[in-house]
C-alpha positions in Angstrom: 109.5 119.1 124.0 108.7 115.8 122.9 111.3 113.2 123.8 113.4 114.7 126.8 111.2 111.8 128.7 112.5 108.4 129.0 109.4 106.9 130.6 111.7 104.0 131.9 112.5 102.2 128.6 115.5 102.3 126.4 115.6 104.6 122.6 114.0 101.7 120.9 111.1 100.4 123.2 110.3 104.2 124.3 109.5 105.3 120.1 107.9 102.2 119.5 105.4 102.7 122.4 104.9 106.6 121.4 104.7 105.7 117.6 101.7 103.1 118.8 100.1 105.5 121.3 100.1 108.4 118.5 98.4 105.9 115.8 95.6 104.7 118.6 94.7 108.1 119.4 94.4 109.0 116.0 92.7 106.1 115.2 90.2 106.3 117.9 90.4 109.6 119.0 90.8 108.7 122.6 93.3 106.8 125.0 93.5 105.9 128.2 97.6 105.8 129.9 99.5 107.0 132.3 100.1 110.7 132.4 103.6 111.2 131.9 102.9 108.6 128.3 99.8 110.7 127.9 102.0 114.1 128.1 104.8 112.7 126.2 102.4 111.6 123.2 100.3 115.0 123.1 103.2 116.8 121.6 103.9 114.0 118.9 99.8 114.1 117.9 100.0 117.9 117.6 102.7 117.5 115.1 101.2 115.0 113.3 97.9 116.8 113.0 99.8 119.9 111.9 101.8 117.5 109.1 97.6 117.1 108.2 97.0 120.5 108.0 99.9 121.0 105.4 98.7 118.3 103.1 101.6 117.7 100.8 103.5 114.8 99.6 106.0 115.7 101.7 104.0 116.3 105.2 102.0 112.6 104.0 105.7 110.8 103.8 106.6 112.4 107.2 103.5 111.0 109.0 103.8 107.7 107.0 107.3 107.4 109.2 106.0 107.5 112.6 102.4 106.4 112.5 102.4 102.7 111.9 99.0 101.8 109.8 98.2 103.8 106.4 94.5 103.9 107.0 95.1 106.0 110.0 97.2 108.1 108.0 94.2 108.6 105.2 91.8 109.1 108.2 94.4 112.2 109.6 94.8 114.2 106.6 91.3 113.3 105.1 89.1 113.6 108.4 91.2 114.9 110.9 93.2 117.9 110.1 90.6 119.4 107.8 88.5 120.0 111.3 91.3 122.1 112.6 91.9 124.2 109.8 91.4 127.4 111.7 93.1 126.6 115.1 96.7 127.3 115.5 97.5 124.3 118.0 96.5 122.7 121.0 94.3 119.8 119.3 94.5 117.4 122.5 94.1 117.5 125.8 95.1 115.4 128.6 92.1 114.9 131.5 93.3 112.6 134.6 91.9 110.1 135.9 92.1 108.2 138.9 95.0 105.9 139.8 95.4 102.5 138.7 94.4 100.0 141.1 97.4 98.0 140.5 100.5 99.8 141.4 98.6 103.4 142.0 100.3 105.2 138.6 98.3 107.9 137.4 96.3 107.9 134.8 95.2 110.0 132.4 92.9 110.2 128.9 94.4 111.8 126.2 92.1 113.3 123.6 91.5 115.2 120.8 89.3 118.5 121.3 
C-alpha cells in the first residue's frame, strides 16, 4: 500500500520525492534508488499507468496532480499505457543492485517490464 512508508522525511518532503521518482521513471523508464524508495514508488507507477489505461479526462486530471511535467503525462497515456492494454498489473519491477559505496544502503532499479 503506497504510503504506510515514511522513508525518513516528513509528509511534504516524502510526496515530493515520490511524485519526482514516479515522473523520472516514466519519463525514462528506468531509475536507479534505494529499495525501500524503489518499493514505495512501484505502487504509485502502477496507478499511474492504470490512470493511462482509462484514458479519460478524468484519469488525465488525476495523473496531471501527482506527475510534475505535462510531456511525461502525454508520453504515459499516448506511449505508455497503450503497451499494457492487455495486462492486468504488475507493469514494474524492482531488480537490486549492489550497495552504495557510501553509506552501504541498498539499491535497487526500478523498471517498467
Amino acid at each position: 500500500m503506497p504510503g504506510t512508508r515514511k522513508l525518513g522525511r516528513p509528509t511534504d518532503q516524502r510526496r515530493a520525492m515520490l511524485r519526482s521518482l514516479v515522473t523520472n521513471v516514466l519519463e525514462h523508464g528506468k531509475i536507479e534508488t534505494t529499495e525501500m524508495r524503489a518499493k514505495e514508488a512501484r505502487c504509485l507507477v502502477d496507478k499511474m499507468i492504470t490512470y493511462g489505461k482509462t484514458n479519460t479526462l478524468h484519469s488525465r486530471r488525476q495523473a496531471l496532480t501527482f506527475i510534475t511535467k505535462e510531456d511525461v503525462v502525454k508520453k504515459l497515456f499516448d506511449e505508455i499505457a497503450p503497451k499494457y492494454n492487455e495486462r492486468q498489473g504488475g507493469y514494474t519491477r524492482v531488480i537490486k543492485m549492489a550497495s552504495r559505496r557510501g553509506d552501504g544502503a541498498p539499491m535497487a532499479m526500478l523498471e517498467l517490464v
